[in-house]
SEFIGU-581844 format. One record per atom (N, C-alpha, C, O, CB): residue in three letters; x, y, z. Coordinates in steps of 0.001 Angstrom, whole numbers, padded with zeros to 6 digits, always signed. Each point is the difference from the previous one (the first is absolute). Glycine has a CB too. Layout:
<atoms>
alaXYZ;...
</atoms>
This chain:
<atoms>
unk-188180+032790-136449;unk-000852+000480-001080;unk+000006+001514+000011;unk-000115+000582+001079;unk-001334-002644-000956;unk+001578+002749-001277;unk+000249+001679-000428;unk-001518+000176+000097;unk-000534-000399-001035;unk+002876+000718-000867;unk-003167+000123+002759;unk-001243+000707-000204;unk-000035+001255-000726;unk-000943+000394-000685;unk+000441-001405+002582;unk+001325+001458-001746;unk+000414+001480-000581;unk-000809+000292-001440;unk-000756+000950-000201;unk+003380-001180+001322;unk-002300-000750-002002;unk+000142-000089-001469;unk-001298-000127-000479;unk-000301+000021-001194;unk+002466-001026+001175;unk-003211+000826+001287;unk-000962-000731-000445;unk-001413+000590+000991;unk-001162-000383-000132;unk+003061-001862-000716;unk-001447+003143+001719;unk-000984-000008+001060;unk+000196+001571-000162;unk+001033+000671-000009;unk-000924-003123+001761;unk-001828+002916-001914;unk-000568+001201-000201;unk-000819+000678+000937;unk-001078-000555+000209;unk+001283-000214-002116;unk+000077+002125+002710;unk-001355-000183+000987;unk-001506+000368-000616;unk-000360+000715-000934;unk+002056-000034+002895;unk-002368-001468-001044;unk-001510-000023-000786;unk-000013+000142-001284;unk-000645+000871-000584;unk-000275+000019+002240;unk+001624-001726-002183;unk-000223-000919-001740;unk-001436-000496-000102;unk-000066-001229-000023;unk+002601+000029-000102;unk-003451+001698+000071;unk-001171-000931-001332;unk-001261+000191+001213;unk-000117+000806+000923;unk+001904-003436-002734;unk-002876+001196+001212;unk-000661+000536+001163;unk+000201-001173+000924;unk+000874-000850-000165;unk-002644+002469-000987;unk+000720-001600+002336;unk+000403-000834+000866;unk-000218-001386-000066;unk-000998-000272-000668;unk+000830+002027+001692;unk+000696-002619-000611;unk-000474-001703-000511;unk+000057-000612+001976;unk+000881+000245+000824;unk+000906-000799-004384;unk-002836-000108+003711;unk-000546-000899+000807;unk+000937-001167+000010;unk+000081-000770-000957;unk-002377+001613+000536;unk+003264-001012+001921;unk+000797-000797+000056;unk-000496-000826+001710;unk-000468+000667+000922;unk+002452+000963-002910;unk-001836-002562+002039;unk-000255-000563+001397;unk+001526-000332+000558;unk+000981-000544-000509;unk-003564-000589-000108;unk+002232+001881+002255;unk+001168-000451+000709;unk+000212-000756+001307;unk-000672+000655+000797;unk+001039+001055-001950;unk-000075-002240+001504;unk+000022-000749+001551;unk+000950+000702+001142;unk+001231-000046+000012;unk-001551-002305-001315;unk-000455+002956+002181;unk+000689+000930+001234;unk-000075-000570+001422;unk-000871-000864-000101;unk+000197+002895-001200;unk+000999-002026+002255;unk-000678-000397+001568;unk-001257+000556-000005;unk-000328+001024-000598;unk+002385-000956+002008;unk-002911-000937-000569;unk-001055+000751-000071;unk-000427+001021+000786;unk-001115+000513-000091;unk+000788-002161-000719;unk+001299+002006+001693;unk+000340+001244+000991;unk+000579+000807-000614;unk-000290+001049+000576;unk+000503-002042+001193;unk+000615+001290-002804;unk+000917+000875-001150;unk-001722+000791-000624;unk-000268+001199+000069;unk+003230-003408-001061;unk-003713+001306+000527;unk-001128+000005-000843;unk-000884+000870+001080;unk-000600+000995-000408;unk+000890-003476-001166;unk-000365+002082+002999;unk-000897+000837+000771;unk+000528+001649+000196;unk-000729+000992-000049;unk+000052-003396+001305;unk+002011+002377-001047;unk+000818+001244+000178;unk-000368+000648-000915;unk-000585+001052+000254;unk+002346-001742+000680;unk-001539+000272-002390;unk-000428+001127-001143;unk-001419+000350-000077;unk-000379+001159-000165;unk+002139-001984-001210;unk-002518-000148+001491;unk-001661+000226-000068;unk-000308+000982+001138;unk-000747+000938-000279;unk+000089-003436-000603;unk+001115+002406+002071;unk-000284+000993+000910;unk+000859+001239-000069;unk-000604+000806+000707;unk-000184-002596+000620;unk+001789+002333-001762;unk+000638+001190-000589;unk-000907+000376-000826;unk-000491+001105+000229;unk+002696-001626-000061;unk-002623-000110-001151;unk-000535+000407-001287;unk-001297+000157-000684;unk-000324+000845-000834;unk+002061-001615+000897;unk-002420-000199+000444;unk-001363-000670-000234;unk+000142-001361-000649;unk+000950-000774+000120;unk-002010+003026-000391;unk+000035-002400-000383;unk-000223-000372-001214;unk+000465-000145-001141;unk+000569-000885-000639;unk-001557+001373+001587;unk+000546+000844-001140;unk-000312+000787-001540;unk+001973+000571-000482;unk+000484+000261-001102;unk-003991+001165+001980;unk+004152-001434+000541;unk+001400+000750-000350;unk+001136-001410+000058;unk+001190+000241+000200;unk-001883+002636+001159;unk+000233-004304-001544;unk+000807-000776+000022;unk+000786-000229-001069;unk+001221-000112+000110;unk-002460-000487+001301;unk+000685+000522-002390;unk+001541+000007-000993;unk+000624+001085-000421;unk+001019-000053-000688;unk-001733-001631-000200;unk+000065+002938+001327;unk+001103+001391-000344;unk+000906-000133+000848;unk+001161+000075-000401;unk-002592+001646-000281;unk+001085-002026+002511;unk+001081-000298+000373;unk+000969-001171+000071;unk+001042+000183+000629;unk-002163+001286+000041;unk+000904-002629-001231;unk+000511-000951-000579;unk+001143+000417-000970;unk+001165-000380+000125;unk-003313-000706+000282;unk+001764+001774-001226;unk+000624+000281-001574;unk+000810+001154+000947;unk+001184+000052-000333;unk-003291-000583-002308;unk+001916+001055+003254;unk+001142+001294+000276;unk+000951-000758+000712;unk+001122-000111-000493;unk-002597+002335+000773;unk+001211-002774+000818;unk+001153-000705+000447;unk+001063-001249-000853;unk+001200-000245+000120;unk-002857+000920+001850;unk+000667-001228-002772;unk+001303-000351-001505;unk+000693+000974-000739;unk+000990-000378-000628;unk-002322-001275+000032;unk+000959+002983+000546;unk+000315+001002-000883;unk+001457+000217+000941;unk+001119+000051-000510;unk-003846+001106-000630;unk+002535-001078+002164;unk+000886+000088+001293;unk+000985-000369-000140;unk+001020+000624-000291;unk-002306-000820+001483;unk+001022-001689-000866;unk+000759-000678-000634;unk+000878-000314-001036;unk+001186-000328+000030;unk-002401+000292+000999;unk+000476+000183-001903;unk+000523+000086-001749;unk+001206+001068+000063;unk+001023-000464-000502;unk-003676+000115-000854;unk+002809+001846+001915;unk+000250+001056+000173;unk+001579-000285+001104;unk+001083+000549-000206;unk-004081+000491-000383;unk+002731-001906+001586;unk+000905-000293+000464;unk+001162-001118-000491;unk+001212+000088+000197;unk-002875+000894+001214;unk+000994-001975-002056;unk+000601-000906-000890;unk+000944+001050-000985;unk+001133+000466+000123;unk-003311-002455+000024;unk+001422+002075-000879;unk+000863+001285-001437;unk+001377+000901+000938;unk+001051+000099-000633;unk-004140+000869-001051;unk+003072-000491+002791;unk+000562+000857+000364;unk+001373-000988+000915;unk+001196+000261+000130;unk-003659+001758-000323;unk+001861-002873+000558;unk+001194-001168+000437;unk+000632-000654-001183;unk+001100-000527+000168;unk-002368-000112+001928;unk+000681+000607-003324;unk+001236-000423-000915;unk+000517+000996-000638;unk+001028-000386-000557;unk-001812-001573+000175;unk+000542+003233+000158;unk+000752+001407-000024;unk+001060+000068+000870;unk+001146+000058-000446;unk-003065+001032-000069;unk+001597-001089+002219;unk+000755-000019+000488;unk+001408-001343-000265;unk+001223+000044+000133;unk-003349+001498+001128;unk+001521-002215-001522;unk+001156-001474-000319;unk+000684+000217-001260;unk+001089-000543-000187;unk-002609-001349+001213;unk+000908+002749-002047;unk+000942-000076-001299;unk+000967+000826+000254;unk+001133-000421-000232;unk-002701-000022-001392;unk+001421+001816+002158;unk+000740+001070+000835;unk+001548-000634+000684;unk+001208+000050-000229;unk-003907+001075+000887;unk+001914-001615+000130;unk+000808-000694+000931;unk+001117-001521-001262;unk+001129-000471+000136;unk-003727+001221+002601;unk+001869-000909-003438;unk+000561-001194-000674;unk+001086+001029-000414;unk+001208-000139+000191;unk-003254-001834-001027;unk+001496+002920+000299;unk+000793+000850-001718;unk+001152+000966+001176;unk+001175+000066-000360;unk-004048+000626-002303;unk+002483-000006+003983;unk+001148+001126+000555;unk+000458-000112+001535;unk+000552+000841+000708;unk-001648+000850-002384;unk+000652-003117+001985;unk+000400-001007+001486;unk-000712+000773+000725;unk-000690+000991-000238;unk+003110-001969+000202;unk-002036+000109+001404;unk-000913+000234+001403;unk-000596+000926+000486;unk+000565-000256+001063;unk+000527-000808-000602;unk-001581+001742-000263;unk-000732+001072+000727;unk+001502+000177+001327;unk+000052-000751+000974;unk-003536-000114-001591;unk+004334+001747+000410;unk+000689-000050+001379;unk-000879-000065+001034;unk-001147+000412-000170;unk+002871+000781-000587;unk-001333-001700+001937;unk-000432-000077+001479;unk-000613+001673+000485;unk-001211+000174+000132;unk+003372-002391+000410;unk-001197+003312-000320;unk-000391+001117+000765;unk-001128+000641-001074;unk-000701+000946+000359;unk+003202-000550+001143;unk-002615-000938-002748;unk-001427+000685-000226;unk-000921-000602-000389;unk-000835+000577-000696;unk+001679+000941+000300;unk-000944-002501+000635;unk-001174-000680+000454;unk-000455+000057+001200;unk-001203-000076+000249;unk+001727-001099-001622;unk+000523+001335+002386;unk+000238+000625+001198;unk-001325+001323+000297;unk-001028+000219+000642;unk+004020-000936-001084;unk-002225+001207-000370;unk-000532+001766-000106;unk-001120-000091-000897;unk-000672+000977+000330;unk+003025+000375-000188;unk-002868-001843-000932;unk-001384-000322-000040;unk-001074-000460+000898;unk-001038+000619+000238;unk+002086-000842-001813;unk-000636-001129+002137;unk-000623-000421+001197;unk-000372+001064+001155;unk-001122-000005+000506;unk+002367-002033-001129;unk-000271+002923+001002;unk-000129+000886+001048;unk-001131+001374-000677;unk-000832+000705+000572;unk+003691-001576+000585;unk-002491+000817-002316;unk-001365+000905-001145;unk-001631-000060+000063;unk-000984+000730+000119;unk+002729-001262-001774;unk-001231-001296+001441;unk-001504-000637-000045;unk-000501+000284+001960;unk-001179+000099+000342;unk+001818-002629-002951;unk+000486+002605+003558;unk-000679-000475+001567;unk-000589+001143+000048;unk-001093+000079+000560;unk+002671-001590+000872;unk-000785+002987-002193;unk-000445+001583+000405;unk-001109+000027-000510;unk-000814+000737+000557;unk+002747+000515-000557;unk-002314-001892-001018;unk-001313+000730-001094;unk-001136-000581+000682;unk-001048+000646-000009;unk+002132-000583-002592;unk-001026-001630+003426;unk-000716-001081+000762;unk-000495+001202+001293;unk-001194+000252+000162;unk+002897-003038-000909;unk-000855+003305+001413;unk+000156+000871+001534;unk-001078+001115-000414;unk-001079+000111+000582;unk+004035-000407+000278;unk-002491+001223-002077;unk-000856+001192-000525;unk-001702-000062-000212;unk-000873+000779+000383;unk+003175-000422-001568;unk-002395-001879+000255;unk-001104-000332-000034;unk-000979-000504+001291;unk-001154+000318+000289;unk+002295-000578-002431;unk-000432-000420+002620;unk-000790-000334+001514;unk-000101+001442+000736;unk-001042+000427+000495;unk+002164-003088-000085;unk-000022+003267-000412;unk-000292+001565+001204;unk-001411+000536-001019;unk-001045+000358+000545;unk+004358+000869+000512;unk-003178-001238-002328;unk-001180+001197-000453;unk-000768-000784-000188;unk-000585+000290-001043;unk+001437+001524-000001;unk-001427-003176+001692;unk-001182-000687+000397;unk-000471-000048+001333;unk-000960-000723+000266;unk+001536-000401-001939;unk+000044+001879+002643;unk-000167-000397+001354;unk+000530-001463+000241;unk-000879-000838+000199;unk-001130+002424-000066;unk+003281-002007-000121;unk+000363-000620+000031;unk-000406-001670-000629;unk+000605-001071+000051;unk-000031+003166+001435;unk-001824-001696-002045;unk-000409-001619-000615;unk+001562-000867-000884;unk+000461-001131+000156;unk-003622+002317-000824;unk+003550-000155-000146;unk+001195-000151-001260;unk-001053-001345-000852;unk-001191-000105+000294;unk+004405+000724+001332;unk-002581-001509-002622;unk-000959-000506-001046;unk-000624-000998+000151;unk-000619-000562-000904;unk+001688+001346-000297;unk-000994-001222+002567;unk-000764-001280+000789;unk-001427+000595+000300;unk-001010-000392-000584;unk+003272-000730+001899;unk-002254+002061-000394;unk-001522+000753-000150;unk-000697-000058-000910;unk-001126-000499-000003;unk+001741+001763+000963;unk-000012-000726-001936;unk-000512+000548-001480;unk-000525-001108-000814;unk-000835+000283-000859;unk+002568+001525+000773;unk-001312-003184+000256;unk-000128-001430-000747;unk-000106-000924+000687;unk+000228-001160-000345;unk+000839+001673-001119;unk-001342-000235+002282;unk-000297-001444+001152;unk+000969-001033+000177;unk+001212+000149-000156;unk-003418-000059-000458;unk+001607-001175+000957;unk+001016-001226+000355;unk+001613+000375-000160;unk+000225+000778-000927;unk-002170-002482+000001;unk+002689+001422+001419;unk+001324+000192-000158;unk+000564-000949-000204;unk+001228+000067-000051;unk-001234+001398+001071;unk-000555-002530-001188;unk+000352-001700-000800;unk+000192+000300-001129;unk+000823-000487-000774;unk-002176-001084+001808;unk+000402+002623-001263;unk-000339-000101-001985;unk+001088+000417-000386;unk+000375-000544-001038;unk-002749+001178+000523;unk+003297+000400+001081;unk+000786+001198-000001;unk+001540-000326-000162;unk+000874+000441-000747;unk-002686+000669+002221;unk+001782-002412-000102;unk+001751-000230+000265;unk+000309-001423-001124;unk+000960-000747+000192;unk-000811+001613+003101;unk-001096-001055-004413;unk+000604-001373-000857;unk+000577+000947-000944;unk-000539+001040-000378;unk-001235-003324+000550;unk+002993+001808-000546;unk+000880+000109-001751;unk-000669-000746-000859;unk-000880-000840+000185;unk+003226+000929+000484;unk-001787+000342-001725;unk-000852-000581-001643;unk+001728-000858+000386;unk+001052+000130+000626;unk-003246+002325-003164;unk+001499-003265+001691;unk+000603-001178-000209;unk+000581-000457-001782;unk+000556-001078-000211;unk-002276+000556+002598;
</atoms>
Protein backbone atom coordinates (compact mmCIF):
# COMPACT_ATOMS: atom_id res chain seq x y z
CA UNK A 1 0.00 0.00 0.00
CA UNK A 2 1.42 3.74 -1.28
CA UNK A 3 0.85 5.77 2.00
CA UNK A 4 2.55 8.46 0.34
CA UNK A 5 -0.51 9.66 -1.74
CA UNK A 6 -2.56 9.84 1.07
CA UNK A 7 -0.81 10.43 4.41
CA UNK A 8 -0.34 14.06 5.72
CA UNK A 9 1.52 15.01 8.89
CA UNK A 10 -0.91 16.19 11.49
CA UNK A 11 -3.88 16.31 8.93
CA UNK A 12 -7.15 17.48 10.77
CA UNK A 13 -7.94 17.17 14.24
CA UNK A 14 -7.40 14.36 16.43
CA UNK A 15 -9.86 11.26 16.47
CA UNK A 16 -10.01 8.71 19.49
CA UNK A 17 -8.86 5.29 18.34
CA UNK A 18 -8.47 2.19 20.77
CA UNK A 19 -5.44 0.01 20.73
CA UNK A 20 -4.28 -3.29 22.31
CA UNK A 21 -0.47 -3.24 23.64
CA UNK A 22 1.30 -5.66 26.42
CA UNK A 23 0.44 -4.51 29.37
CA UNK A 24 4.11 -3.88 30.32
CA UNK A 25 4.62 -1.83 26.76
CA UNK A 26 1.50 0.24 28.40
CA UNK A 27 3.42 0.49 31.88
CA UNK A 28 6.80 1.61 30.13
CA UNK A 29 5.03 4.52 28.41
CA UNK A 30 2.85 5.57 31.40
CA UNK A 31 5.94 5.70 33.51
CA UNK A 32 8.21 7.73 30.87
CA UNK A 33 5.37 9.92 30.41
CA UNK A 34 2.56 10.09 32.79
CA UNK A 35 -0.70 10.08 32.10
CA UNK A 36 -1.55 13.09 30.55
CA UNK A 37 1.61 12.47 27.75
CA UNK A 38 0.21 9.03 26.53
CA UNK A 39 -1.02 9.53 23.25
CA UNK A 40 1.46 12.34 22.20
CA UNK A 41 3.83 9.77 22.80
CA UNK A 42 1.89 7.12 21.15
CA UNK A 43 1.23 9.28 17.98
CA UNK A 44 5.01 10.25 17.73
CA UNK A 45 6.23 6.93 17.68
CA UNK A 46 3.66 6.11 14.65
CA UNK A 47 4.81 9.34 13.11
CA UNK A 48 8.21 7.41 13.44
CA UNK A 49 6.98 4.69 12.00
CA UNK A 50 4.91 6.04 9.22
CA UNK A 51 8.33 8.06 8.44
CA UNK A 52 10.26 4.93 8.28
CA UNK A 53 7.78 2.99 6.18
CA UNK A 54 7.67 6.02 3.39
CA UNK A 55 11.48 6.07 3.37
CA UNK A 56 11.84 2.13 2.90
CA UNK A 57 9.71 2.27 -0.17
CA UNK A 58 11.78 5.31 -1.53
CA UNK A 59 14.53 3.44 -0.81
CA UNK A 60 12.97 0.26 -2.86
CA UNK A 61 11.76 2.33 -5.88
CA UNK A 62 15.47 3.72 -6.10
CA UNK A 63 16.76 0.58 -5.85
CA UNK A 64 13.89 -0.91 -8.22
CA UNK A 65 14.48 2.13 -10.92
CA UNK A 66 19.00 2.34 -10.54
CA UNK A 67 19.88 -1.39 -8.80
CA UNK A 68 21.58 -2.42 -5.66
CA UNK A 69 23.11 -0.22 -3.36
CA UNK A 70 26.84 -1.61 -4.20
CA UNK A 71 28.37 -3.48 -1.20
CA UNK A 72 31.54 -0.95 -0.26
CA UNK A 73 29.00 1.79 0.26
CA UNK A 74 26.78 0.59 2.18
CA UNK A 75 29.88 -0.56 3.63
CA UNK A 76 30.99 3.04 4.10
CA UNK A 77 27.84 4.15 5.41
CA UNK A 78 27.61 1.59 8.06
CA UNK A 79 31.14 2.57 9.28
CA UNK A 80 29.43 6.50 9.11
CA UNK A 81 26.52 5.46 11.05
CA UNK A 82 29.31 3.36 13.86
CA UNK A 83 31.41 7.02 13.86
CA UNK A 84 28.37 9.30 14.43
CA UNK A 85 27.06 6.28 17.25
CA UNK A 86 31.06 6.64 19.01
CA UNK A 87 30.79 10.78 18.83
CA UNK A 88 27.47 10.78 20.38
CA UNK A 89 28.17 8.44 23.24
CA UNK A 90 31.85 10.26 23.88
CA UNK A 91 29.84 13.79 24.11
CA UNK A 92 27.48 11.98 26.63
CA UNK A 93 30.00 10.59 28.91
CA UNK A 94 29.84 7.64 27.39
CA UNK A 95 25.97 6.83 27.90
CA UNK A 96 25.67 7.06 23.59
CA UNK A 97 21.53 6.61 22.89
CA UNK A 98 20.79 3.82 25.35
CA UNK A 99 21.31 6.26 28.32
CA UNK A 100 19.43 8.83 26.71
CA UNK A 101 16.16 6.35 26.04
CA UNK A 102 16.33 3.68 28.22
CA UNK A 103 15.66 0.05 27.68
CA UNK A 104 17.80 -1.11 24.89
CA UNK A 105 15.09 -3.74 23.89
CA UNK A 106 13.10 -0.82 22.69
CA UNK A 107 16.16 0.27 20.60
CA UNK A 108 17.68 -3.08 18.95
CA UNK A 109 13.96 -4.11 17.06
CA UNK A 110 13.67 -3.20 13.06
CA UNK A 111 10.38 -1.99 11.62
CA UNK A 112 9.14 -4.59 9.92
Amino acid sequence: MDVSSEYTHDDGPAQKVSISMPASRVAAVRARVGARGFSAYISAAVERQIQRDLLEELLQASEDEAGPIPQAMTDRAAEAFRAAEALTASENGGEGEQGSQGDSTWHDRTAS
